[in-house]
C-alpha positions in Angstrom: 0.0 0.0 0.0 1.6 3.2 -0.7 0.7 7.1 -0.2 0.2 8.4 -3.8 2.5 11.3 -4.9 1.0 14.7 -4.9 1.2 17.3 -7.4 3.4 20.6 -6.2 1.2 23.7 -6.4 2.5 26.1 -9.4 0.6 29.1 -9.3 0.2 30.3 -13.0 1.9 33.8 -14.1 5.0 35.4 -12.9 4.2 35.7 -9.5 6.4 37.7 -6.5 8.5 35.7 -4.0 8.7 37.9 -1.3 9.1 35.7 1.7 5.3 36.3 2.9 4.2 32.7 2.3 5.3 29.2 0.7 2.6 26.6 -0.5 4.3 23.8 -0.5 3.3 19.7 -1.1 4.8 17.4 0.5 5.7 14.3 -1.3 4.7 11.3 0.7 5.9 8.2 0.8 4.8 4.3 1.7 3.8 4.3 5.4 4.7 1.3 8.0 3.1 -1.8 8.6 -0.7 -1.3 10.4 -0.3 -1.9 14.1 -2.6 -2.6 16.5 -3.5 0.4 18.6 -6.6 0.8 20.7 -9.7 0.2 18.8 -8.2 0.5 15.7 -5.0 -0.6 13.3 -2.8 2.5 12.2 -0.3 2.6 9.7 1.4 5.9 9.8 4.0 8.0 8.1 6.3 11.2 8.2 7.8 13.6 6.4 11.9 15.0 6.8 12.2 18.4 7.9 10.6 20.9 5.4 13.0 24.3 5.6 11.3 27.5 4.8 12.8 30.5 3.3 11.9 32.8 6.1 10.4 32.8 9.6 6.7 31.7 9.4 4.4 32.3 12.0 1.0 30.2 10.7 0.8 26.6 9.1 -2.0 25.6 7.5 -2.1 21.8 6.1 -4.4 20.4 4.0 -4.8 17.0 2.0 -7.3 14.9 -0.1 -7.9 10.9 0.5 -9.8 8.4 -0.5 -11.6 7.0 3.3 -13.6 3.7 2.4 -16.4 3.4 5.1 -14.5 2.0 8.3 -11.3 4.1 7.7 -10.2 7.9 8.5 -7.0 9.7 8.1 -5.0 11.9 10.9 -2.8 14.7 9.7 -0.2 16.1 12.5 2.0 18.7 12.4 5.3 19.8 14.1 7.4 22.3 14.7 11.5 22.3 15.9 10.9 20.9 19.2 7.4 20.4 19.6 5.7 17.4 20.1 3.0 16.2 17.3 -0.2 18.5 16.7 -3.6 16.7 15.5 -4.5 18.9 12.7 -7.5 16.8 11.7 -9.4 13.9 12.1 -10.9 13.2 8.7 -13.0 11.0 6.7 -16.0 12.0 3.8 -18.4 10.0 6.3 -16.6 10.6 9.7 -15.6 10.8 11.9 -14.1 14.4 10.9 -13.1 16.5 13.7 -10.4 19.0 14.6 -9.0 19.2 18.0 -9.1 21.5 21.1 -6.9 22.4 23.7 -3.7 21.9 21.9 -1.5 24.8 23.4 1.9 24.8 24.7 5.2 26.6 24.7 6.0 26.2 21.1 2.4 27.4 19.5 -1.4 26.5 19.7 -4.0 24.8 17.1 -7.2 27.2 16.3 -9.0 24.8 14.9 -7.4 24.3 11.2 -4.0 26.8 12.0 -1.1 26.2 13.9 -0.2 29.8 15.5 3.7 29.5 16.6 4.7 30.8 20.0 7.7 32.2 18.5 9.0 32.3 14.6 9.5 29.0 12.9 11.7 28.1 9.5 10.6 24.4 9.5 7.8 22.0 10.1 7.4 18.3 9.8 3.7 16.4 8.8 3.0 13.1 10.0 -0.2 11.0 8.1 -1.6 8.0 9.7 -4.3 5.9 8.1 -7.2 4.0 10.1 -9.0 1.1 9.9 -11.2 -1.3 11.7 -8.7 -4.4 13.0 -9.1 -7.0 10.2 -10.7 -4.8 7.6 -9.7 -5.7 3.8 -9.9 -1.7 3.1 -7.9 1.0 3.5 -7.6 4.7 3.6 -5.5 6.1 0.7 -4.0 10.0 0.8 -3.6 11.5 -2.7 -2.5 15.3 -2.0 -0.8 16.4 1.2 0.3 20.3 1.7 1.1 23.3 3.6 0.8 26.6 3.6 3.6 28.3 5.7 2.9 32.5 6.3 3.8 35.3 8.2 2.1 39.1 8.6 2.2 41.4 5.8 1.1 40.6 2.2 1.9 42.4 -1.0 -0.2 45.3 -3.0 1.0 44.6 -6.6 -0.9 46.1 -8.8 -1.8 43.2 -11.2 -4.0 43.7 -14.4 -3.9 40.1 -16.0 -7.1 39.8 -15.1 -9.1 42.9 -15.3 -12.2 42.7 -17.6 -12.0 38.8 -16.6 -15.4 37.1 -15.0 -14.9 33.2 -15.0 -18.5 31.9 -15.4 -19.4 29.9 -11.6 -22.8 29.3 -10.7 -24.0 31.2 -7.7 -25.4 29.2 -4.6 -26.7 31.3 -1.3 -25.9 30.4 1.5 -29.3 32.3 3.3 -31.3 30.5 0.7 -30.9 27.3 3.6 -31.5 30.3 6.4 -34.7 27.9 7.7 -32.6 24.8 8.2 -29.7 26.3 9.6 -27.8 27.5 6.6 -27.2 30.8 7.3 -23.3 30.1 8.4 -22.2 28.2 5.7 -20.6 30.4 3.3 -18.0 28.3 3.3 -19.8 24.8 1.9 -22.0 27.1 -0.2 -18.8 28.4 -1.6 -16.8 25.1 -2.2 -20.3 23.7 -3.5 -19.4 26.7 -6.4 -16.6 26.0 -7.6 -17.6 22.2 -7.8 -20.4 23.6 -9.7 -18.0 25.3 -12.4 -15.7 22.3 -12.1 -18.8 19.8 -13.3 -18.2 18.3 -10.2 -20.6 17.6 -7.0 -22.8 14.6 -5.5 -24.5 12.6 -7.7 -28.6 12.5 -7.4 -28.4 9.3 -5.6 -26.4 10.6 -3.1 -28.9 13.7 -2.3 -31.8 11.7 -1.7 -31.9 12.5 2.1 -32.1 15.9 1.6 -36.0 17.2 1.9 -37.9 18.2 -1.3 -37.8 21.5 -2.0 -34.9 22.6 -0.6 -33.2 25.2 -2.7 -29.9 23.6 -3.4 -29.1 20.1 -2.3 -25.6 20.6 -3.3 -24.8 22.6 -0.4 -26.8 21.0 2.2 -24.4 18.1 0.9 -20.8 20.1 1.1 -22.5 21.4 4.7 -22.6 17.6 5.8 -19.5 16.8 4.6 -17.6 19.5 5.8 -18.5 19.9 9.3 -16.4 19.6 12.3 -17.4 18.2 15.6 -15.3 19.6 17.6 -15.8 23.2 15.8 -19.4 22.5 15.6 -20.0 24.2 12.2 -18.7 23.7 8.1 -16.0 26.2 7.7 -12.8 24.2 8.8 -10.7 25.4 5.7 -9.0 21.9 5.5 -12.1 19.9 5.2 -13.3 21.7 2.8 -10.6 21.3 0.6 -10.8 17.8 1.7 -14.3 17.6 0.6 -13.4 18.9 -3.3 -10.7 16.2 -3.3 -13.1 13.2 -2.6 -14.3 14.1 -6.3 -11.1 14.2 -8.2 -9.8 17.5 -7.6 -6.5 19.1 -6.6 -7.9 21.2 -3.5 -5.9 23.0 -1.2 -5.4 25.6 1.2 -2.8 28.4 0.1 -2.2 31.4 1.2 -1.5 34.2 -1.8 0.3 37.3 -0.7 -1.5 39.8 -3.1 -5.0 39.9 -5.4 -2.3 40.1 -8.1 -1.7 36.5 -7.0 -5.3 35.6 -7.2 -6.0 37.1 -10.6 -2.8 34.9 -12.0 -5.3 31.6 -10.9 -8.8 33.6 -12.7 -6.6 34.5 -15.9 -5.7 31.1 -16.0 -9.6 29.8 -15.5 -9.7 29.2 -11.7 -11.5 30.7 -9.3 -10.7 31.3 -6.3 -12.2 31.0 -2.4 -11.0 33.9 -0.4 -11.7 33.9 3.8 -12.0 37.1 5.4 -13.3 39.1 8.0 -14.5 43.0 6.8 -15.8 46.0 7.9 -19.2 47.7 6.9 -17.1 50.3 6.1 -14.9 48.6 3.5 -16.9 46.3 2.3 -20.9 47.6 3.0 -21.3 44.9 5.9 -19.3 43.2 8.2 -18.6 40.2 9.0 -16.3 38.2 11.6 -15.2 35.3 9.2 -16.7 34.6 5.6 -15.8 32.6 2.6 -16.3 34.1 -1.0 -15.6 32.8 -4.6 -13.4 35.7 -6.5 -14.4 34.9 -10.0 -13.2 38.1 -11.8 -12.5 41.9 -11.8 -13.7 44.2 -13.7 -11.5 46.7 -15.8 -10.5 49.1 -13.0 -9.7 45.8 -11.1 -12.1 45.7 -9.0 -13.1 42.4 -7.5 -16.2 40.5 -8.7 -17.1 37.7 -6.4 -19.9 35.0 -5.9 -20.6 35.6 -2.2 -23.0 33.1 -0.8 -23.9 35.7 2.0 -25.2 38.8 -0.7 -28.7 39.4 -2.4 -28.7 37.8 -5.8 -24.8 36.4 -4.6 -22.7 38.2 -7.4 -20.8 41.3 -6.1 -18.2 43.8 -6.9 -16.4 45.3 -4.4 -13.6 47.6 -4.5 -10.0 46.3 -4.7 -7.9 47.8 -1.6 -10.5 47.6 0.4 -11.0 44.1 0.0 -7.1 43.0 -0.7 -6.7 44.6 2.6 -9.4 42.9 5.1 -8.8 39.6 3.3 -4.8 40.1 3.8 -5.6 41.8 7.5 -7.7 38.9 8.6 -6.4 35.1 7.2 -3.0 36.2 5.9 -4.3 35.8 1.8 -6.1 32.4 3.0 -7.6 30.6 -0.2 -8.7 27.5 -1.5 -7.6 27.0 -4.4 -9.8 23.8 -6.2 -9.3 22.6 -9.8 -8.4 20.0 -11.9 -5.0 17.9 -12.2 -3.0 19.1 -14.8 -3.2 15.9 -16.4 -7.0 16.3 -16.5 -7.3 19.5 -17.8 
């Protein structure tokens, strides 16, 4: 059994290196032998030291796997010194669960980050696969990556992209208000790109879902996507995780610049932004929200699907957005689209 090989990230265009953030994959390779632990048999593997070019102080991994029923993944993460961080417990039918209380001299997991205490220029991952003791089945990882950040992103000015609207169908996320939908811009959001992607649950798989409802898609992403221990959908890494279980290369990047972002719509990809905003910059506020960028219009203004506005599409303007979205998850993205080898 062997971890498959994933695909390094190349971000289209001429893009600036400026020691803000590195998107790495990590190659991984064949894990041990399953051993007996506890209720379940684990086969586990890790990664040498991965050196970054500069001090980061956020990591953010993410990965795609195949999880048979009866099998889940666990990513980890550490740091020079540190002991192992559970960055996720993860399968497409559970369990799926980040974990609390993780704090200690060296850093702290919120949920789908790893904050460092102090500065960091390396990291390690560690994958280990579950199954039920004697099961013929087991869990396979596909894509395993990182995005490695500190403060302070980039204010190119771009133009690549400018008069550029990538065509993805809108989905609302307060169109599912009545069932508890109105926090999950970030399913409704993943569920778009999908969308554009011709991807998404088959109709057999949506049969649970009540008629009527307004979009089954997303009440699908929603299940799939949320975390226990969070209690709600917008765990970054499972929702790349969630894109990956249908053939995608998903991941979460960090991009240090919108010039960075209209590089990936130029070159047909849209992209999912998080960020928390102001009324004042961008006509409401929010604490934390997840929007697809699908183009700008030719002053460079952003034109986005966001799941939380009237009629979803919206145009905001450009440094007021580029700065809450750098201000508020360093450039966090998801960045969703087909293998090379696919496209």
């Amino acid at each position: 059994m062997r971890l498959l090989i994933a695909v390094l990230l190349t971000l289209p265009g001429p893009l600036p290196q400026d020691g803000r953030a590195d998107n790495r994959s990590v190659v991984p390779g064949t894990p041990g032998s399953y051993v007996r632990r506890g209720a379940w048999e684990v086969a586990r593997w890790t990664s040498g030291r991965q050196r970054l070019g500069f001090p980061a102080t956020e990591i953010v991994p993410s990965w795609t796997a195949d999880t048979p029923p009866g099998t889940h993944v666990r990513v980890e993460l550490s740091v020079p010194g540190s002991r192992w961080y559970v960055m996720g417990d993860w399968s497409y039918d559970g369990p799926r669960t980040s974990v609390t209380g993780q704090a200690d001299a060296h850093g702290r997991v919120a949920t789908d980050v790893f904050a460092a205490a102090r500065p960091v220029t390396a990291y390690r991952l560690r994958v280990s696969l579950y199954r039920r003791p004697g099961a013929a089945v087991s869990a396979r990882v596909r894509t395993l990556a990182a995005a490695a950040s500190r403060p302070g992103g980039a204010r190119a000015r771009g133009g690549q992209a400018w008069g550029t609207e990538l065509p993805v169908p809108r989905k609302s996320q307060l169109a599912h208000a009545g069932h508890g939908g109105r926090g999950w811009c970030s399913p409704a959001a993943t569920a778009m790109v999908l969308a554009y992607w011709r991807k998404g649950p088959r109709a057999a798989e949506l049969t649970w879902v009540p008629r009527g409802d307004p979009d089954p898609a997303v009440d699908h992403a929603a299940r799939h996507t949320y975390d226990r221990a969070y209690r709600g959908t917008g765990n970054w890494a499972f929702n790349t995780a969630y894109a990956g279980r249908f053939g995608l290369d998903a991941r979460v990047v960090r991009l240090t610049s919108l010039a960075e972002a209209e590089a990936l719509v130029a070159a047909g990809v849209p992209v999912v932004t998080s960020l928390s905003f102001t009324a004042k910059e961008l006509g409401y506020s929010s604490d934390g929200h997840l929007m697809v960028v699908t183009g700008f219009t030719r002053e460079g203004a952003v034109i986005a699907n966001d799941p939380a506005a009237k009629g979803v599409r919206a145009v905001y303007p450009r440094d007021a957005f580029e700065r809450a979205w750098q201000r508020s998850s360093s450039g966090t993205a998801y960045v969703i689209r087909p293998f090379r080898a696919d496209r």
